[in-house]
SEPAFI-207830 format. One record per residue: residue in one letter; x, z, y of N, C-alpha, C, O, CB in turn. Coordinates in steps of 0.02 Angstrom, whole numbers, padded with zeros to 5 digits, always signed. Atoms other than C-alpha are relative to their C-alpha. Glycine has a CB too. Layout:
BEGIN
aXZYXZYXZYXZYXZY ...
***
This chain:
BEGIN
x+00041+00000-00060+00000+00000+00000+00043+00000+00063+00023-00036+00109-00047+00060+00000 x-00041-00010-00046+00144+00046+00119+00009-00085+00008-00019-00114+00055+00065+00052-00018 x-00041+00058-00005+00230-00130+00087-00079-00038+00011-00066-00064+00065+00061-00023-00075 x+00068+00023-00021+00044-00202+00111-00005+00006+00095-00013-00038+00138-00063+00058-00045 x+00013-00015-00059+00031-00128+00269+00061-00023+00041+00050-00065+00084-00017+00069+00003 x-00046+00028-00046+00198-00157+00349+00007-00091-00019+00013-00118+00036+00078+00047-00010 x+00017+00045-00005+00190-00337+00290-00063-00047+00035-00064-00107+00047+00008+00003-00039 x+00058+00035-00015+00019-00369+00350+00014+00016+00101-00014-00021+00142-00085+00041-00051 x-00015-00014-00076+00090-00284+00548+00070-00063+00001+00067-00106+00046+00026+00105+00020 x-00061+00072-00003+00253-00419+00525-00053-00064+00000-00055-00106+00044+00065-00008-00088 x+00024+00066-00047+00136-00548+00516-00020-00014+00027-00010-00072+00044-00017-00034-00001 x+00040-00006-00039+00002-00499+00634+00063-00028+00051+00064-00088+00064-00041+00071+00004 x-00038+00008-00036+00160-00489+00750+00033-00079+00006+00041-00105+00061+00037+00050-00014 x-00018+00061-00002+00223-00654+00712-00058-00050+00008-00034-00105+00023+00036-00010-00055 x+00063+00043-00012+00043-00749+00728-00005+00004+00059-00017-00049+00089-00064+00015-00030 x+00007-00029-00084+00036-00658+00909+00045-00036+00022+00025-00073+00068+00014+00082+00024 x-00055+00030-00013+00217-00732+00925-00010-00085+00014+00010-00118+00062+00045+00019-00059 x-00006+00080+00003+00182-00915+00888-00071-00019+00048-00079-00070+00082-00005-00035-00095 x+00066+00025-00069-00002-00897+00997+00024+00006+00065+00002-00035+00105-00073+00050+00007 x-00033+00013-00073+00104-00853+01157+00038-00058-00014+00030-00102+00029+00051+00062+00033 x-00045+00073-00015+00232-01002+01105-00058-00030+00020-00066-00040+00080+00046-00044-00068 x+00014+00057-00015+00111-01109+01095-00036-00004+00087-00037-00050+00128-00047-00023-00063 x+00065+00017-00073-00011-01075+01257+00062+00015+00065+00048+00020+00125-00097+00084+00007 x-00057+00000-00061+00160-01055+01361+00057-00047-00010+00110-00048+00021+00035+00072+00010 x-00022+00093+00012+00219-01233+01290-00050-00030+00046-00039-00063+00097-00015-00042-00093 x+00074+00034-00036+00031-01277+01342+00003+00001+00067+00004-00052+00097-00070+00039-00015 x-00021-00022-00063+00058-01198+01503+00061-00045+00035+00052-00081+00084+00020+00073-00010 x-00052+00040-00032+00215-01277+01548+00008-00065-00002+00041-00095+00041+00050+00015-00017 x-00006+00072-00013+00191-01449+01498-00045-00023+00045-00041-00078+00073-00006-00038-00058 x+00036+00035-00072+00036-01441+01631+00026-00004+00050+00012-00051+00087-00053+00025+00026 x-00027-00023-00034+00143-01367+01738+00061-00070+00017+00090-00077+00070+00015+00068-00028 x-00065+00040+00012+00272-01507+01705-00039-00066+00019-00020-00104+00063+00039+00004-00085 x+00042+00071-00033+00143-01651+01724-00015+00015+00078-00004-00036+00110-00086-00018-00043 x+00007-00010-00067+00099-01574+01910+00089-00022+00024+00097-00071+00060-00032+00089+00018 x-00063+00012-00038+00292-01580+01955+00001-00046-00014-00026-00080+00031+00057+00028-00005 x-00023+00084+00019+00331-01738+01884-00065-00045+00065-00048-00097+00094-00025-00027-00122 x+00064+00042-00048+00178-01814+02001+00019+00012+00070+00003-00032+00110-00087+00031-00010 x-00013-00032-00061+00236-01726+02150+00085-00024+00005+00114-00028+00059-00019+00091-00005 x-00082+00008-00007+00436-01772+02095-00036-00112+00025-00008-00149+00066+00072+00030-00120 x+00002+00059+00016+00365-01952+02081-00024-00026+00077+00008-00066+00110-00046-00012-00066 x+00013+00000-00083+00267-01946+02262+00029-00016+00045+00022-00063+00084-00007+00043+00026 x-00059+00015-00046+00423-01898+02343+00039-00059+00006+00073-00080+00052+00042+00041-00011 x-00049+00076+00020+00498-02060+02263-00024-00054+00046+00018-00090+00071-00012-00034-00087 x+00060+00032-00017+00339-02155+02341-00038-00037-00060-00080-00082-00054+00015-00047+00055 x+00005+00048+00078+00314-02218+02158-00068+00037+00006-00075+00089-00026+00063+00015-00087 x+00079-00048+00012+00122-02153+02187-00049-00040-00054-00104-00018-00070-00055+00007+00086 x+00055+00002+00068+00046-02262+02037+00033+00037-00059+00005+00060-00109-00017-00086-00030 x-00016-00046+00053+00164-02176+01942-00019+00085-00014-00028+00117-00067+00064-00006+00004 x+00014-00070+00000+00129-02001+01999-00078-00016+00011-00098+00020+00056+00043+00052+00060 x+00040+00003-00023-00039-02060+02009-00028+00007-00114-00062+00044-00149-00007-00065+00071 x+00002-00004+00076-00019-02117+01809+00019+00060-00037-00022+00067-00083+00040-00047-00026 x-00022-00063+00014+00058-01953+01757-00063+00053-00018-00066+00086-00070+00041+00021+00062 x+00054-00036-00002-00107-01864+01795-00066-00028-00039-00120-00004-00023-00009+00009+00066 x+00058+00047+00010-00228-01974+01710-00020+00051-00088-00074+00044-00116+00031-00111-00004 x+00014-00051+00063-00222-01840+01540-00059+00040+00037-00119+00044+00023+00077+00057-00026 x+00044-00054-00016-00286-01716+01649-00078-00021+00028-00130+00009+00013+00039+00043+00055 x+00044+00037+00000-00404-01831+01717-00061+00025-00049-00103+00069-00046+00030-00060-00012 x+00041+00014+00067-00488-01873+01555+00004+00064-00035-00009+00054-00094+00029-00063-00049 x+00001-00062+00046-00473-01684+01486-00040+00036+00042-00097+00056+00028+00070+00037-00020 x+00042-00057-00060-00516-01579+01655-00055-00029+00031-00041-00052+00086+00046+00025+00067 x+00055+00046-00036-00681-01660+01706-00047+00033+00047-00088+00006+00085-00045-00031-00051 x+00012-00045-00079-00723-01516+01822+00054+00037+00031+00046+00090+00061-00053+00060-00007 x-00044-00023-00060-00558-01490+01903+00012-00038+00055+00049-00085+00043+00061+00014-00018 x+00017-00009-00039-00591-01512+02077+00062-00058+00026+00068-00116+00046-00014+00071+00013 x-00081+00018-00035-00409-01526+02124+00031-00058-00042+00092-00059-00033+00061+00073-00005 x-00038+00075+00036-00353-01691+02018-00031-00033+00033-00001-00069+00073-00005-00026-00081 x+00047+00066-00047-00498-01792+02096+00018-00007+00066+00009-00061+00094-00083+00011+00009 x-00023-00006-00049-00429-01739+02243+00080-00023+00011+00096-00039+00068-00016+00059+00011 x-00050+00007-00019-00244-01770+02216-00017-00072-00030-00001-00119+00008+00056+00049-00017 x+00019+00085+00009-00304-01942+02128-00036-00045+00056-00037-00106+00054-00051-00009-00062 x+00021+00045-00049-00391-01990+02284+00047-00012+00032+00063-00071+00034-00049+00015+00037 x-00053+00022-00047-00246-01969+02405+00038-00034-00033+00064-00075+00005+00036+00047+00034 x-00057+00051+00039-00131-02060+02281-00015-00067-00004+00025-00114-00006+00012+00018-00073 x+00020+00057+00020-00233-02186+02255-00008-00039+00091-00013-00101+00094-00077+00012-00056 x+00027+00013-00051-00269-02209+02443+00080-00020+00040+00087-00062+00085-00052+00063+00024 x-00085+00024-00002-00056-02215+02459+00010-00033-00012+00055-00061+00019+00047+00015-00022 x-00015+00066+00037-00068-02352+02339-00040-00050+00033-00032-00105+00007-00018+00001-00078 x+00041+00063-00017-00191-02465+02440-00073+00003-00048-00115-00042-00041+00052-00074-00019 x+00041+00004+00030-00311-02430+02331-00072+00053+00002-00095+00103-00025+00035-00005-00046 x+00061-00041-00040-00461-02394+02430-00063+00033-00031-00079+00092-00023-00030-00045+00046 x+00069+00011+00038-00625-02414+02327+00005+00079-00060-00036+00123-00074+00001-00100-00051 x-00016-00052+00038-00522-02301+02205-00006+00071+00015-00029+00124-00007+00053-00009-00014 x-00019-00087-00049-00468-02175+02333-00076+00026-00003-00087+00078-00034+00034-00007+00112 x+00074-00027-00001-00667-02154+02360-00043+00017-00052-00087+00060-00052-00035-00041+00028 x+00039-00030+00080-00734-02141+02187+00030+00050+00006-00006+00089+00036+00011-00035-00081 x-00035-00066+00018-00602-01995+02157-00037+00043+00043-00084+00080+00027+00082+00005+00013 x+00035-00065-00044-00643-01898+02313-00077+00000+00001-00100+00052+00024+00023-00002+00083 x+00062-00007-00015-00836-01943+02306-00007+00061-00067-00049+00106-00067-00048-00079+00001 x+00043-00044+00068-00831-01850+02113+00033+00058+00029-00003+00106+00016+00019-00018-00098 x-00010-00065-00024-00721-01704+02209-00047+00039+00035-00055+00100+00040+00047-00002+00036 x+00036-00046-00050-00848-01685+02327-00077+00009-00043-00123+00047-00027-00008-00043+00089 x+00072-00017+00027-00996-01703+02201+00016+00089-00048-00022+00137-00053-00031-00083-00066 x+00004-00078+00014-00908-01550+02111-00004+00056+00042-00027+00110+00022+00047+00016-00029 x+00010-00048-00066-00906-01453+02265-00011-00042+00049+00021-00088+00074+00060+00047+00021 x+00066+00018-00072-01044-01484+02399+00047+00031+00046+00060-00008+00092-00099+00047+00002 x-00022-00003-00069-00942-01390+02521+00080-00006+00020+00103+00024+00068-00024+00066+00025 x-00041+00035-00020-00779-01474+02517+00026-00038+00051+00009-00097+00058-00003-00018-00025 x+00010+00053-00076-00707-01524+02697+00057-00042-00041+00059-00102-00053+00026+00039+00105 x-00060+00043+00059-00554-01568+02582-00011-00063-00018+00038-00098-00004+00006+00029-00073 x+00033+00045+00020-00645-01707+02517-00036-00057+00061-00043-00118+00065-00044+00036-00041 x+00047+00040-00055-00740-01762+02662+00051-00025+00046+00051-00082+00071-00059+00049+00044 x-00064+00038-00056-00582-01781+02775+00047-00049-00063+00084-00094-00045+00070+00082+00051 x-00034+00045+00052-00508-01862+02613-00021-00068+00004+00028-00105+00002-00013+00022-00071 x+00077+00044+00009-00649-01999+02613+00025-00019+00075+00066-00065+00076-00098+00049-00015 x-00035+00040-00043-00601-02036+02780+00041-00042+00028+00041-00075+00080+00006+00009+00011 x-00066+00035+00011-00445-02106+02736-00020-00076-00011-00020-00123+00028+00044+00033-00067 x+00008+00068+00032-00486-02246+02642-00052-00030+00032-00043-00090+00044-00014+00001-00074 x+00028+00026-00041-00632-02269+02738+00033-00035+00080+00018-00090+00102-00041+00046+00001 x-00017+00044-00045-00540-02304+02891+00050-00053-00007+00066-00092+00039+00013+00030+00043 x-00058+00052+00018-00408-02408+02810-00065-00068-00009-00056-00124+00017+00058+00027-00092 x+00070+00038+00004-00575-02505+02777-00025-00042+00039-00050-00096+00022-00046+00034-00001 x+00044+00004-00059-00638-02528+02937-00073+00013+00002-00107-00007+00050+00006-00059+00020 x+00062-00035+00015-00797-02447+02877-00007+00069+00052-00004+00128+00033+00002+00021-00082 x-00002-00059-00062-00812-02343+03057-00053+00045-00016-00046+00106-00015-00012-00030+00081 x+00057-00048+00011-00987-02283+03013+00005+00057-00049-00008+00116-00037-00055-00038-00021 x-00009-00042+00065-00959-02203+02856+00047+00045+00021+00029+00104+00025+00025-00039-00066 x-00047-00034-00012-00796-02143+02906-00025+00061+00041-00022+00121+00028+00049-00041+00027 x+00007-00089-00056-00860-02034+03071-00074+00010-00041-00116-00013-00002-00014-00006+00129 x+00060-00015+00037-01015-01994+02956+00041+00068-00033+00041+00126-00013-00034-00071-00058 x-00055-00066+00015-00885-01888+02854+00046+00053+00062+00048+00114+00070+00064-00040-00045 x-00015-00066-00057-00796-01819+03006-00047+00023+00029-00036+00076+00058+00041-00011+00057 x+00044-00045-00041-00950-01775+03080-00017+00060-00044-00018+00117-00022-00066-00038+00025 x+00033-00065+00057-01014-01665+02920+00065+00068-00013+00062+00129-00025-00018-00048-00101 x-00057-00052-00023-00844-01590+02941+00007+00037+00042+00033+00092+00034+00044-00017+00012 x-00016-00041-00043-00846-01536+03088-00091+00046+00051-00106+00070+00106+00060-00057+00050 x+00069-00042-00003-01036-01462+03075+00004+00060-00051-00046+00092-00066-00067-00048-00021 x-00014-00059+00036-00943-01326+02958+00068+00034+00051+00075+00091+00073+00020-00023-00090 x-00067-00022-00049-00769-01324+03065+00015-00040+00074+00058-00081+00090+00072-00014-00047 x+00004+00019-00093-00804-01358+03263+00050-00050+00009+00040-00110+00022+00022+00070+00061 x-00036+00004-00036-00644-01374+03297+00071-00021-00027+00127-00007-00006-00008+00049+00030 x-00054+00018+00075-00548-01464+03125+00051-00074+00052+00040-00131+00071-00071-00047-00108 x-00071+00071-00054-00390-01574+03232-00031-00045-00061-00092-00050-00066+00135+00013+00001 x+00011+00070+00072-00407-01708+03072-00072-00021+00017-00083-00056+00067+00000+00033-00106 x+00093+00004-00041-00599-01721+03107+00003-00048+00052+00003-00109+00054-00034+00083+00046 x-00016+00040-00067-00577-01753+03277+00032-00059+00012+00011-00097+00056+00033+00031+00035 x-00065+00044-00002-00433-01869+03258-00034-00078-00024-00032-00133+00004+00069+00035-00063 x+00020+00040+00029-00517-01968+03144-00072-00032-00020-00092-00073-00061+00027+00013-00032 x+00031+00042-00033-00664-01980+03233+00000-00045+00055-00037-00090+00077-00029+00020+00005 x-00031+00044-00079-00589-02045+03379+00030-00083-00031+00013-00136-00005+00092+00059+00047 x-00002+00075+00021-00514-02198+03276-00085-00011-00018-00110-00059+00012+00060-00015-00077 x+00061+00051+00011-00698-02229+03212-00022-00022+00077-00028-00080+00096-00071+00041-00045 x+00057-00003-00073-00785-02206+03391+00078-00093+00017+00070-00154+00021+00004+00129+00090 x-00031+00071-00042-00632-02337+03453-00009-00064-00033-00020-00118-00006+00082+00003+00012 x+00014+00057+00051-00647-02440+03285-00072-00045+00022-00076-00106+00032-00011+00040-00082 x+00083+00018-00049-00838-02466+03358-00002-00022+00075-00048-00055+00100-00050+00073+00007 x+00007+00027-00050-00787-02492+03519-00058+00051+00072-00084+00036+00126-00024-00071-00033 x+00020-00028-00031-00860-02348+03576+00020+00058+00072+00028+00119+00072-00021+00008-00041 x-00065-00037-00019-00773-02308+03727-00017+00046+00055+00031+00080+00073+00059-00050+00024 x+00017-00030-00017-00874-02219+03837-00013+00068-00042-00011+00117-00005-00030-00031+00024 x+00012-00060+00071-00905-02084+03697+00062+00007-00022+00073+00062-00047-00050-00025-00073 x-00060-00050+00035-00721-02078+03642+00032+00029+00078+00062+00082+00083+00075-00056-00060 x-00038-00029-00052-00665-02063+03827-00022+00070+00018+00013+00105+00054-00004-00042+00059 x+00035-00064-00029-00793-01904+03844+00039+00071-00075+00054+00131-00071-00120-00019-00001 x-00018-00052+00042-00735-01850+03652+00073+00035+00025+00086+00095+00029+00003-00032-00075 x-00082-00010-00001-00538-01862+03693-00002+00049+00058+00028+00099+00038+00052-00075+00015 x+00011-00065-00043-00565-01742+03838-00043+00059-00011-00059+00096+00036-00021-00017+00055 x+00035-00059+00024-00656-01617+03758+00061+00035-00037+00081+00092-00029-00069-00016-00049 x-00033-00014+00048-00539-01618+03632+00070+00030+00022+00086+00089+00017+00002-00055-00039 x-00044-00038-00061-00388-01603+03739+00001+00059+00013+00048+00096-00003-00011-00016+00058 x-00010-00068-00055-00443-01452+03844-00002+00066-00088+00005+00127-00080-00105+00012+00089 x-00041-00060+00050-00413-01355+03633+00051-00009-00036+00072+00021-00086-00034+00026-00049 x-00071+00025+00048-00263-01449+03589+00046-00042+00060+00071-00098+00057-00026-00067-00081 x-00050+00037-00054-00166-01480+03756+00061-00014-00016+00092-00023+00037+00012+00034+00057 x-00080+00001+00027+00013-01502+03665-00007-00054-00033+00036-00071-00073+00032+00062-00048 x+00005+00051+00086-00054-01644+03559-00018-00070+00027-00076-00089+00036-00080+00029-00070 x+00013+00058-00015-00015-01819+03618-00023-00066-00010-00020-00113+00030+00022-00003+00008 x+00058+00032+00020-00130-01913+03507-00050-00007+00019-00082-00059+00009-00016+00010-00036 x+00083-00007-00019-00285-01857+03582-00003-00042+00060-00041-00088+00078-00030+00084+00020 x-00019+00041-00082-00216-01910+03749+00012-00081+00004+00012-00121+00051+00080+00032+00032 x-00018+00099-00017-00174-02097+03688-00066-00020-00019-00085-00078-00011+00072-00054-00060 x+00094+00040+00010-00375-02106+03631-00008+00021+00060-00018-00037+00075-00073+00032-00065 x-00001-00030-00067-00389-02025+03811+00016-00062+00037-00031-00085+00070+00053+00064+00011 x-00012+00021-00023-00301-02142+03874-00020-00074-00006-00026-00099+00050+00039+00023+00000 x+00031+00061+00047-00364-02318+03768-00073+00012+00035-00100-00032+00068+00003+00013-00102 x+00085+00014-00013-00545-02272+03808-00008-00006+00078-00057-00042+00087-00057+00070-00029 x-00006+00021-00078-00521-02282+04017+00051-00044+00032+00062-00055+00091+00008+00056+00035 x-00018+00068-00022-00417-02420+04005-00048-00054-00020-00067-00105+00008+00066-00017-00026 x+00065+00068+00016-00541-02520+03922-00076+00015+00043-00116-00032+00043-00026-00001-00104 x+00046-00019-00056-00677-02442+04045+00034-00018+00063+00004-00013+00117-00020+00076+00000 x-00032+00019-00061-00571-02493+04167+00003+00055+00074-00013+00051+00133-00039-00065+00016 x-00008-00069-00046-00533-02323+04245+00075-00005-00008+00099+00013-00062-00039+00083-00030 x-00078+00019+00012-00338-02372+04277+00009+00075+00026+00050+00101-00011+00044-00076+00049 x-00035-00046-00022-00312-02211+04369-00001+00075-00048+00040+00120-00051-00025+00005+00070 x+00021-00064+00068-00387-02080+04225+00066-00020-00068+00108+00017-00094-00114-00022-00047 x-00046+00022+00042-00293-02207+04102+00091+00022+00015+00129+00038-00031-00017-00077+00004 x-00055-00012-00004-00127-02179+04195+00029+00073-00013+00083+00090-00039+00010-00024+00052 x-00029-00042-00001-00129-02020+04213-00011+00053-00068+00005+00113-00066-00012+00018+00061 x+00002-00020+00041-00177-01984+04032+00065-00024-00040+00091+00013-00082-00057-00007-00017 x-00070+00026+00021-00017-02095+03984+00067+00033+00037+00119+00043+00004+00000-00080+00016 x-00056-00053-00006+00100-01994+04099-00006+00059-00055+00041+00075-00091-00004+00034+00077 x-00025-00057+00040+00060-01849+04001+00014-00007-00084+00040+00030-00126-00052+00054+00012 x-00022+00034+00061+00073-01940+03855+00093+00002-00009+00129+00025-00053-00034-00084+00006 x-00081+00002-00008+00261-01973+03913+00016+00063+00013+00077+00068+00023+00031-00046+00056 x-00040-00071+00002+00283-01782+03930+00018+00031-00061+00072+00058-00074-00038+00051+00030 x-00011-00007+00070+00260-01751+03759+00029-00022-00046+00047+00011-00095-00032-00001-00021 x-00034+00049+00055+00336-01907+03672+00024-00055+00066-00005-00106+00085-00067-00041-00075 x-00020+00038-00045+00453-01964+03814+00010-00086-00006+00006-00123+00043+00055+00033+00013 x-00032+00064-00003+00509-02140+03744-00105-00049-00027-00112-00106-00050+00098-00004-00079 x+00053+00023+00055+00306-02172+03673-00012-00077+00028-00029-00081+00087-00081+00053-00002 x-00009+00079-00014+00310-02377+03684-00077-00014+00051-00081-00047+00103+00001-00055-00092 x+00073+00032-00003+00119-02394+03710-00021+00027+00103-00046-00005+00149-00071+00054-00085 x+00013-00009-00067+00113-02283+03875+00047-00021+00061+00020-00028+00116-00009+00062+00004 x-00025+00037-00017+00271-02355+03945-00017-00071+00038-00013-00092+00096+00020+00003-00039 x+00017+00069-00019+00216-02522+03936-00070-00015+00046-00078-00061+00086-00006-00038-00069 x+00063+00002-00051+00034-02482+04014+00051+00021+00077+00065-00019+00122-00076+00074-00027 x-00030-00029-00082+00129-02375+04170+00046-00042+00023+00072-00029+00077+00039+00075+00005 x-00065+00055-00002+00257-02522+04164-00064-00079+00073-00058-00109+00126+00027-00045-00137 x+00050+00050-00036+00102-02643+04223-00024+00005+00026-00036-00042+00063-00032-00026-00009 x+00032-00031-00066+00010-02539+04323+00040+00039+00040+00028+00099+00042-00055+00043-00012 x-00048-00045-00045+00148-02479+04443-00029+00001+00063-00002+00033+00108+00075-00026+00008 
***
């Protein structure tokens, strides 16, 4: 009975032994497919780090976060239609995903699909006021549209909570040159040149309107 018993604790111990190998093999080779996708990124090789992930894909069919790193990859690769399936099933697993919704933007504006695009930044920024990305990338739709009375009113809103940020200021500046407000336009392109002294685009406007 003794030799019963200490044989039957040796193998318990060794069954316990080979269930941590294995689920910390398991563990590390997911672990090992995320780096490798992320080593592959850095490369710009993004169908490769895009291919890498395609196990987890087809295994994890409610993880959140693959649909999500498969959209931006795919959206690196040119591959728009793609980029949007991925993030549309991220955002169907989670309804309140801005992650997703500013994701979806991407490919949409590579698109020229303006509507859709500020459709997503708007639902974004009816959870986060005041999301820079949002903003940013409603301001290409509103200009994509041609809407320039409406980006010249957004880009100054936007401004007076992100005065350091000379993006806002060149849609600032784009929407009252094409309104033909040269003196709003200029002096949204000086400060443009305070921030990004050599920036080509305001240069060349303050170059023509001297």
């Amino acid at each position: 009975m003794k030799f019963k018993l200490s044989y039957s604790k040796t193998f318990s111990r060794m069954f316990s032994g080979l269930i941590l190998c294995f689920v910390t093999s398991a563990n590390s080779a997911s672990v090992d497919v995320w780096a490798e996708s992320y080593r592959l990124e850095s490369l710009t090789r993004y169908e490769d780090a895009a291919q890498v992930l395609m196990p987890v894909v087809k295994k994890e069919s409610k993880n959140e976060f693959v649909f999500l790193r498969m959209g931006w990859l795919n959206y690196l690769r040119g591959n728009h239609n793609d980029a949007i399936d991925y993030y549309k099933t991220a955002l169907d697993l989670n309804k309140n995903s801005l992650d997703a919704r500013l994701g979806l933007t991407l490919p949409l504006l590579a698109q020229q699909r303006w509507k859709e695009a500020a459709k997503f930044a708007q639902e974004t920024l009816q959870t986060a006021p005041w999301n820079y990305y949002a903003h940013v990338r409603l301001m290409i739709a509103e200009e994509g549209m041609r809407q320039w009375q409406t980006l010249a009113k957004h880009a100054s809103e936007v401004y007076l909570r992100y005065p350091s940020d000379a993006t806002v200021l060149v849609y600032q500046a784009r929407a009252n040159r094409w309104l033909n407000n040269t003196t709003e336009a200029k002096q949204a392109y000086l400060k443009v040149l305070e921030r990004i002294p050599g920036h080509i685009e305001a240069l060349q406007y303050l170059e023509e309107h001297r």
